[in-house]
C-alpha positions as CSV (number, residue, x, y, z in Angstrom):
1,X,12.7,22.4,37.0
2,X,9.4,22.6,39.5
3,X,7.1,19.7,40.2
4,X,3.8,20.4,39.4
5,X,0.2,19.1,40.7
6,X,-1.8,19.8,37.6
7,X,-5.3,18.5,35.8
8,X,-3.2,16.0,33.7
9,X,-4.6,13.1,32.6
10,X,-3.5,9.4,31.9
11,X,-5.7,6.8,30.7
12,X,-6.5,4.2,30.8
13,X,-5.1,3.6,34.0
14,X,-3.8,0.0,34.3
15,X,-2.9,-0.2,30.4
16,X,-1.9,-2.8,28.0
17,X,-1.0,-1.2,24.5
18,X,-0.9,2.4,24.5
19,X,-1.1,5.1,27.2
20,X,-2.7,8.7,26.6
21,X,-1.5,11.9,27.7
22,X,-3.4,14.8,28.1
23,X,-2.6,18.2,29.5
24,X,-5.1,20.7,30.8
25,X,-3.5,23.2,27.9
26,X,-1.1,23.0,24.7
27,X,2.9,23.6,26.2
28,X,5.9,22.3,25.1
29,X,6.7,19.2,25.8
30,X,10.5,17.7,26.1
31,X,10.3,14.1,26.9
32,X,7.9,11.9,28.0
33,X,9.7,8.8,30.1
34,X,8.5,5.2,31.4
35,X,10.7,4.9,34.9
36,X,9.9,1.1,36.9
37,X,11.4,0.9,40.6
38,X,14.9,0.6,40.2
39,X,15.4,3.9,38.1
40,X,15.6,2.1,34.7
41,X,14.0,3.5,31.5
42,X,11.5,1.3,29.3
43,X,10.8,4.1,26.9
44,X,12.3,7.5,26.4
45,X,10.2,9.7,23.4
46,X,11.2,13.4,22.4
47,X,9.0,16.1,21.1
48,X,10.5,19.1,21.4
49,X,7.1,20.5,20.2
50,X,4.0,22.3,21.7
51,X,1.3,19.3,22.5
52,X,-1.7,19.0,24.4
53,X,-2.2,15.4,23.8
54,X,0.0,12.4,23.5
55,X,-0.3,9.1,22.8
56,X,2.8,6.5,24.5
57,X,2.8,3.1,22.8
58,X,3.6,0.4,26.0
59,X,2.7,-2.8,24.4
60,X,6.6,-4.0,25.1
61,X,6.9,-2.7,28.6
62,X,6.4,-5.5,30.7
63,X,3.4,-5.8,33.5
64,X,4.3,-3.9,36.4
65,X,3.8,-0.5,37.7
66,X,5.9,2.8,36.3
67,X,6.0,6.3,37.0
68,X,5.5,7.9,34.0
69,X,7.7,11.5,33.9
70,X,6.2,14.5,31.4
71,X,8.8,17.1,30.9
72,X,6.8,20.5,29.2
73,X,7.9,24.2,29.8
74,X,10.2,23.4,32.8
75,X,8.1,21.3,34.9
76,X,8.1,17.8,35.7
77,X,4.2,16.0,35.7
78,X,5.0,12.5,37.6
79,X,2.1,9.8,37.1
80,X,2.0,6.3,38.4
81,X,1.0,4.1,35.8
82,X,0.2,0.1,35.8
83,X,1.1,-1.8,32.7
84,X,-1.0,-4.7,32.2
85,X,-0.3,-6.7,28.7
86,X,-2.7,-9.9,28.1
């Protein structure tokens, strides 16, 4: 599995509710994973279908900052992202 710089985009970018994915093209995409700090998982979603867009729901993460891991096609799209509930 490669790590790839690619045009994707999060947003919005801190969040409070939901999170949305999208990829410069449609490819099949895995898993999409919320990871804080110490390595654990706050949400863990599977597709297993070709997607260009995807939308996370995060309203019961807590505030903080995540990385946010895509897995399409073999290659693993790493985001920061900053949860920010009211």
């Amino acid at each position: 599995m490669s790590f790839k710089k690619e045009a994707t985009k999060v947003y919005p970018n801190p969040a409070s509710h939901f999170i949305n994915i999208e990829l410069p093209e449609a490819k099949l995409i895995s898993k999409c994973s919320v990871i804080d700090a110490s390595g654990s998982y706050h949400l863990q979603r599977k597709f297993e279908e070709v997607l260009q867009n995807v939308q996370l729901n995060i309203a019961e993460i807590p505030n903080g900052l995540y990385s946010l891991v895509v897995e399409a096609e073999n290659t693993l799209i790493v985001r920061m992202i900053v949860v920010q509930n009211e």
